[in-house]
C-alpha positions in Angstrom: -20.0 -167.3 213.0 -22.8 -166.5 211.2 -23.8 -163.0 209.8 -26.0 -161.8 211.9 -25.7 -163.7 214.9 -26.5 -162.4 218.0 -23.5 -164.0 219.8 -22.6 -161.2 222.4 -26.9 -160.9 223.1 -26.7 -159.4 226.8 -23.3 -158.3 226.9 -22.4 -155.0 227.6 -19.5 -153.4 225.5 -17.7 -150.2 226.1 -15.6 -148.7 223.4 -13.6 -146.0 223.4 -12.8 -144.0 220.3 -16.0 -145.3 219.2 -17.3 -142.2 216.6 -14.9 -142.8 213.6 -12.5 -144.7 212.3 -11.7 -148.3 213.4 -13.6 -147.3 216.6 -16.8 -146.6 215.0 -15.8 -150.4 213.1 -15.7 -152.1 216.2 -19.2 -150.4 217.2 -21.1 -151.5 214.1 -19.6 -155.2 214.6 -20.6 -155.5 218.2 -23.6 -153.4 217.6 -25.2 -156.5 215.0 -23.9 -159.2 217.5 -26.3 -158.0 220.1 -24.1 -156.3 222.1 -25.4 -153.4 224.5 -23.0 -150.6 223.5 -21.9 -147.2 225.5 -19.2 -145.2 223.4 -16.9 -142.8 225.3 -14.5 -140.5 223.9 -14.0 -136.7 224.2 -16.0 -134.9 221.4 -19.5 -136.5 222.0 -21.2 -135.3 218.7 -19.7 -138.3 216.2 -20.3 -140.6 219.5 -24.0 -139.3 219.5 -24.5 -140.0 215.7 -23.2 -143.4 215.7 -25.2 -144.6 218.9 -28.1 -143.4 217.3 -27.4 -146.2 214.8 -27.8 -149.0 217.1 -30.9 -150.2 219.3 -29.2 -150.3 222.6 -26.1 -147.9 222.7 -25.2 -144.3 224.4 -22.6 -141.7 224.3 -20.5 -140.4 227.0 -18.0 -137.4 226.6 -15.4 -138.6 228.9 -11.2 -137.7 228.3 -10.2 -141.1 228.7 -6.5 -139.6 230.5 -8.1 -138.7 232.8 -8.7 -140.5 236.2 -11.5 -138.9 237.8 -13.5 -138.6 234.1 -12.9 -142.1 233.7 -14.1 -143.3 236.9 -17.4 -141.1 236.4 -17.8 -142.2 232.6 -17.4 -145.7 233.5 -20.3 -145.5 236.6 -22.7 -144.0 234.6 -22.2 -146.6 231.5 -22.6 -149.5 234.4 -25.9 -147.8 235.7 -27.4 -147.7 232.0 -26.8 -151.1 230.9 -25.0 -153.1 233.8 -21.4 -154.3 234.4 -19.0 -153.9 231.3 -18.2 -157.4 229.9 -16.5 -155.9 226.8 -13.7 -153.2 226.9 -12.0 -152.3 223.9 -9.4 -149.7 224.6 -9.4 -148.1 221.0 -8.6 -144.0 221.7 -5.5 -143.2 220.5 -3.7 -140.5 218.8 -0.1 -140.5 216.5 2.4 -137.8 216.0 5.9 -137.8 214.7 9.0 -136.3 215.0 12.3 -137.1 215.1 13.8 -138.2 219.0 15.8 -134.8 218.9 12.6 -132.9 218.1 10.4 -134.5 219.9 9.5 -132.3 223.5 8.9 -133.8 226.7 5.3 -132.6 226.3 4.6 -134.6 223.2 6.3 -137.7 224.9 3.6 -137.7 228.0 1.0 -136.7 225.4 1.2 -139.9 223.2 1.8 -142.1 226.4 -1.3 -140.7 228.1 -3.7 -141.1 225.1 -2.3 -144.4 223.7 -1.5 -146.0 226.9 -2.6 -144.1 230.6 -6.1 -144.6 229.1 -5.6 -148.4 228.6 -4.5 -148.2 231.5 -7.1 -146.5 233.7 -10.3 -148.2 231.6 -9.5 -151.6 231.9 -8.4 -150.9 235.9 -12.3 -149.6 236.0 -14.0 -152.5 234.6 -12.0 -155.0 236.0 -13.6 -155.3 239.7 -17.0 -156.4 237.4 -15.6 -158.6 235.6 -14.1 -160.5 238.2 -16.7 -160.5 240.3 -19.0 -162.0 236.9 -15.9 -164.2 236.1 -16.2 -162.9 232.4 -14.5 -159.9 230.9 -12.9 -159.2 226.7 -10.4 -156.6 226.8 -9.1 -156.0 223.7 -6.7 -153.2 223.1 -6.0 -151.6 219.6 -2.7 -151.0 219.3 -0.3 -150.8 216.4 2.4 -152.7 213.9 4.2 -150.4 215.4 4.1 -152.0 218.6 6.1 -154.8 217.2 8.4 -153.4 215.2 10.6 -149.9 215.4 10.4 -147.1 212.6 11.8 -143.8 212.2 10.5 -140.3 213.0 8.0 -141.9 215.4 9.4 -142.9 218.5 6.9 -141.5 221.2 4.0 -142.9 219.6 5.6 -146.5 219.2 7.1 -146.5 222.8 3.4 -145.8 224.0 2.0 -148.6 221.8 4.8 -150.9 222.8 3.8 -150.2 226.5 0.2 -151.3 225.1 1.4 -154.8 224.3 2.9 -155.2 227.9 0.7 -153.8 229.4 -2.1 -156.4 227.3 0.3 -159.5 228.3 0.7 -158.7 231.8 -2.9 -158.4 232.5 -3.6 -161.6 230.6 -1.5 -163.2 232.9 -3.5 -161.6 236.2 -6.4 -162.6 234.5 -6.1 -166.1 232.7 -7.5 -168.2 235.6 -10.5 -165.5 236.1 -12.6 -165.8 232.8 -10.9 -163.0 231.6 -8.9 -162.8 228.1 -7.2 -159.6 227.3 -5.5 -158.9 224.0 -4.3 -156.9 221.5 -5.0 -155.7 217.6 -1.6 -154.1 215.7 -3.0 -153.1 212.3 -0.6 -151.5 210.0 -1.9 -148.3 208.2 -5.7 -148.4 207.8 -8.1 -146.5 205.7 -9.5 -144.0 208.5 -9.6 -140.2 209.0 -6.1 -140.1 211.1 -4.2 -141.9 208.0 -5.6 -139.2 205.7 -3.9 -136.5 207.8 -1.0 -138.7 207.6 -1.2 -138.4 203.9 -1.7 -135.1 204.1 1.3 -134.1 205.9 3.7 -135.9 203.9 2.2 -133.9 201.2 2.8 -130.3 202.4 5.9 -131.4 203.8 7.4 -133.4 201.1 5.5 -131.9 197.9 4.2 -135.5 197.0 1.0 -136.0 195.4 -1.7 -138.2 197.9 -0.9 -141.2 195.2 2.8 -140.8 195.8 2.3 -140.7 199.8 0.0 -143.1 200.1 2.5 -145.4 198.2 4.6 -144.5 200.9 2.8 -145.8 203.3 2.0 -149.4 201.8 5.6 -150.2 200.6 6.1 -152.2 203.4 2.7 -153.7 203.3 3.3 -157.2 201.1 -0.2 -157.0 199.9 0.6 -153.6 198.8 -2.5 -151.7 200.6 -4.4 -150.0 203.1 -5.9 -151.6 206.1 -10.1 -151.3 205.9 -11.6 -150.7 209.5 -14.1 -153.6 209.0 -11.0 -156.0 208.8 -9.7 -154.8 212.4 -13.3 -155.1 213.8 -14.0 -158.7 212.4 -10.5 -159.4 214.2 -12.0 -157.8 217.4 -15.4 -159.7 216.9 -13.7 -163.1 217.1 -11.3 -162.2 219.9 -14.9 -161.5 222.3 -17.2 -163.9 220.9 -17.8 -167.4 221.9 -14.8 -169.7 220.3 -11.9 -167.3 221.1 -11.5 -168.2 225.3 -8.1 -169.9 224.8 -6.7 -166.8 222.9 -5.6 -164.4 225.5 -2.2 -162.1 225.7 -2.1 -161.9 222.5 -0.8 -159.6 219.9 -1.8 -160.1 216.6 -1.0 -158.3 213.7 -3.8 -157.1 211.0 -1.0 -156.2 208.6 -0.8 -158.3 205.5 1.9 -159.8 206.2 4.3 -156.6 207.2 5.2 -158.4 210.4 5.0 -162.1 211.1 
């Protein structure tokens, strides 16, 4: 592919999440491949400022969990640029705790975020893209959705759920036009890993060299994850080239999980 190239001309992407992080990534990517771009997620000031970026993108404040704001957020973006070729289900949040500290509340928390709103945006696009018989849904989840680890059990079972949740619909879908996959980078260079950081700081009395080592010492290559790596991922999944590449899970991890 080259740079530049207006593969995804036309197309209209949604992504949630889209303000920072690997989300805002995944924006700029799509953005330079032509693609027509609405970004949901629910603080709509960083959503604003990166749309502004692009030629052809909006921002909708829209709390992905839930059904009805969904629904809404997901008419509206239709009426601005057309039917949604492109989902990438990218809002997420991580919390730990051990099992034994871990409340019920918390549980349902990282299941709604990291998977009810997987869940409920690619049931609202879905009618389109049949009826186009085109449609990239590619969900962000996590090496820890392929792997188990300590102290973070609710997050991983909601990620996990993610990967299921990304084959089975594959499967619905193969025969439509449709591919739907999944991304699982290990720990990557955004805002939420800096709070990570963070915490293992005032908790542990580490210095941010020592945590961050921490975090990498199961990474082979011995280092964070940049956001531009997941995106170019991303790119090739929706792009022209990638149809046969559906229910996928594939690791961005260097080598942490193969």
């Amino acid at each position: 592919m080259s740079e530049g190239a207006k593969v995804l001309a036309g197309r209209h992407a949604v992504v949630t999440g889209g303000g920072r992080g690997i989300g805002a990534a995944i924006a700029s990517a799509l953005a330079a491949s032509g693609a027509r771009l609405t970004l949901m997620g629910r603080t709509v000031g960083p959503l604003q400022e990166k749309a502004a970026a692009f030629p052809a993108a909006r921002a909708i404040a829209c709390d992905v969990t839930d059904e009805q704001a969904v629904a809404a957020a997901f008419a509206q973006a239709a009426e601005a640029f057309g039917p949604v070729a492109i989902l990438i289900n990218n809002a997420g949040g991580a919390a730990s705790a051990p099992l034994a500290r871990t409340s019920l509340e918390l549980f349902r928390e990282m299941l709604d975020v990291n998977l009810v709103s997987a869940f409920l945006c690619s049931r609202a696009v879905l009618p389109g893209m049949l009826a186009g018989g085109f449609g990239r849904i590619v969900n962000v989840a996590s090496v820890a959705s392929l792997k188990g680890a300590p102290y973070i059990t609710a997050y991983a079972a909601a990620k996990h759920g993610v990967v299921g949740l990304t084959r089975a619909l594959a499967m619905e879908t193969a025969s439509k036009g449709i591919t739907v996959n999944a991304v699982c980078p290990s720990y990557t260079d955004t805002d939420m890993v800096r709070r990570t950081i963070a915490n293992i700081v005032e908790k542990t009395g580490r210095s941010d060299a020592e945590a961050a080592a921490a975090l990498v010492e199961k990474n082979p290559q011995g280092r964070l994850i940049r956001p531009d790596e997941v995106a170019s991922t991303v790119l090739w999944l929706c792009a022209p080239g990638a149809e046969a590449i559906t229910g996928q899970a594939i690791a961005i991890a260097g080598g942490e999980v193969m």
